[in-house]
LOKOL-518083 format. One record per residue (C-alpha): x, y, z. Coordinates in Angstrom, 2 decimals. Example, Ala and Ser with C-alpha at 12.3 -4.5 7.8 and 13.67 -1.06 7.14 Angstrom:
<atoms>
@X = 12.30 Y = -4.50 Z = 7.80
@X = 13.67 Y = -1.06 Z = 7.14
</atoms>
This chain:
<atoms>
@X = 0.00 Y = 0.00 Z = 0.00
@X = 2.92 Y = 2.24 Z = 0.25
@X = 3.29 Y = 2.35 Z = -3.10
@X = 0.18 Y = 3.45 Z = -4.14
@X = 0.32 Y = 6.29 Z = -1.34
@X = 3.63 Y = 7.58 Z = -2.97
@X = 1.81 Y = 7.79 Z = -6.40
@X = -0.99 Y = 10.19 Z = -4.30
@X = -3.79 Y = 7.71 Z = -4.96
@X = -6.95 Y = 8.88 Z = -3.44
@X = -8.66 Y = 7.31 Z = -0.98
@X = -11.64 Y = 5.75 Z = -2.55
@X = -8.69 Y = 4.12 Z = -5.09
@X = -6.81 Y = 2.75 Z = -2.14
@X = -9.63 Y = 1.50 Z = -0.94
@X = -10.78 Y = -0.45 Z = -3.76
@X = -6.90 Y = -1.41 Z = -4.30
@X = -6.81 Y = -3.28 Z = -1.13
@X = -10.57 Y = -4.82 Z = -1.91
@X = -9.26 Y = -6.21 Z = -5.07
@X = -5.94 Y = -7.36 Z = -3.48
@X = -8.10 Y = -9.50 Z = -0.64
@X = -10.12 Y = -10.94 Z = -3.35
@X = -7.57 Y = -11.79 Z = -5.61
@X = -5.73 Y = -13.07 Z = -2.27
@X = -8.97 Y = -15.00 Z = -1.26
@X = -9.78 Y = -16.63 Z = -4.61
@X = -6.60 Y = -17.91 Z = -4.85
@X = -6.40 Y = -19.72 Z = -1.19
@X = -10.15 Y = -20.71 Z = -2.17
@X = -8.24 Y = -22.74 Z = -5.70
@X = -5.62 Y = -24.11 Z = -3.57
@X = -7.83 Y = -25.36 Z = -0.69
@X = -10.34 Y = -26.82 Z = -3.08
@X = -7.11 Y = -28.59 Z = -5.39
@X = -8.50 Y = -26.82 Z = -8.32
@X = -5.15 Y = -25.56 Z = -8.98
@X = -1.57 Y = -26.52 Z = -7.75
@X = 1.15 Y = -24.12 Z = -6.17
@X = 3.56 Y = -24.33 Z = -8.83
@X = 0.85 Y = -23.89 Z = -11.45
@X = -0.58 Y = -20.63 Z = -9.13
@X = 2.49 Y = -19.33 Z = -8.99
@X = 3.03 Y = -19.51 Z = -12.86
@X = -0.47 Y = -17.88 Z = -12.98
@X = 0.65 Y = -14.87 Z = -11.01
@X = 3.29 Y = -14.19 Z = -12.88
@X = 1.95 Y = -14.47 Z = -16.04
@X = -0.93 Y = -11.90 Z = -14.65
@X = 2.06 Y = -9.30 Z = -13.36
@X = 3.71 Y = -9.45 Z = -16.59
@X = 0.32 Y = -8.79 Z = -18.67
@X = -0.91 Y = -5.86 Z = -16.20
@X = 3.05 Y = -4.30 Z = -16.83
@X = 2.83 Y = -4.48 Z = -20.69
@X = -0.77 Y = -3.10 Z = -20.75
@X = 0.87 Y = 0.06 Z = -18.16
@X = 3.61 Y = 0.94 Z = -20.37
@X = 3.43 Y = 3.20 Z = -23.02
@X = 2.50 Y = 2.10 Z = -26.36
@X = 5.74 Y = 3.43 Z = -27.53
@X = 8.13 Y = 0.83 Z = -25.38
@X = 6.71 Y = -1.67 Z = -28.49
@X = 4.58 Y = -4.64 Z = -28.65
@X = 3.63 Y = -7.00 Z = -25.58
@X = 5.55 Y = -10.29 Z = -25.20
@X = 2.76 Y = -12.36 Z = -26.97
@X = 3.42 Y = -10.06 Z = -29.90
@X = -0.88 Y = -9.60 Z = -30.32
@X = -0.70 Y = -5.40 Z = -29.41
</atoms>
């Protein structure tokens, strides 16, 4: 949350940064609990998801996304 302080986010967008954070947080315990999905494959899943949200954030100008399809 720090972060998103430093970059003067308001408070109704911290506050719906930290609601999306617990759900993303919750639905992901919920997979692993219920073995619909497997750590290593999770993990894979987040990281895949952190480099998508930082190629749609950068400017167009840095060039195309990894998968080449922007």
């Amino acid at each position: 949350m720090h972060q998103l302080r430093w970059i003067n986010l308001g408070p109704s967008e911290l506050e719906k940064a930290m609601m999306d954070y617990y759900r993303a947080y919750n639905q992901a315990v919920a997979w692993v609990d219920n073995d619909l999905i497997a750590l290593d494959e999770l993990r894979r899943h987040q990281d895949d998801l952190v480099d998508e949200v930082g190629a749609a954030l950068r400017p167009h100008s840095q060039g195309a996304s990894r998968r080449g399809d922007r």
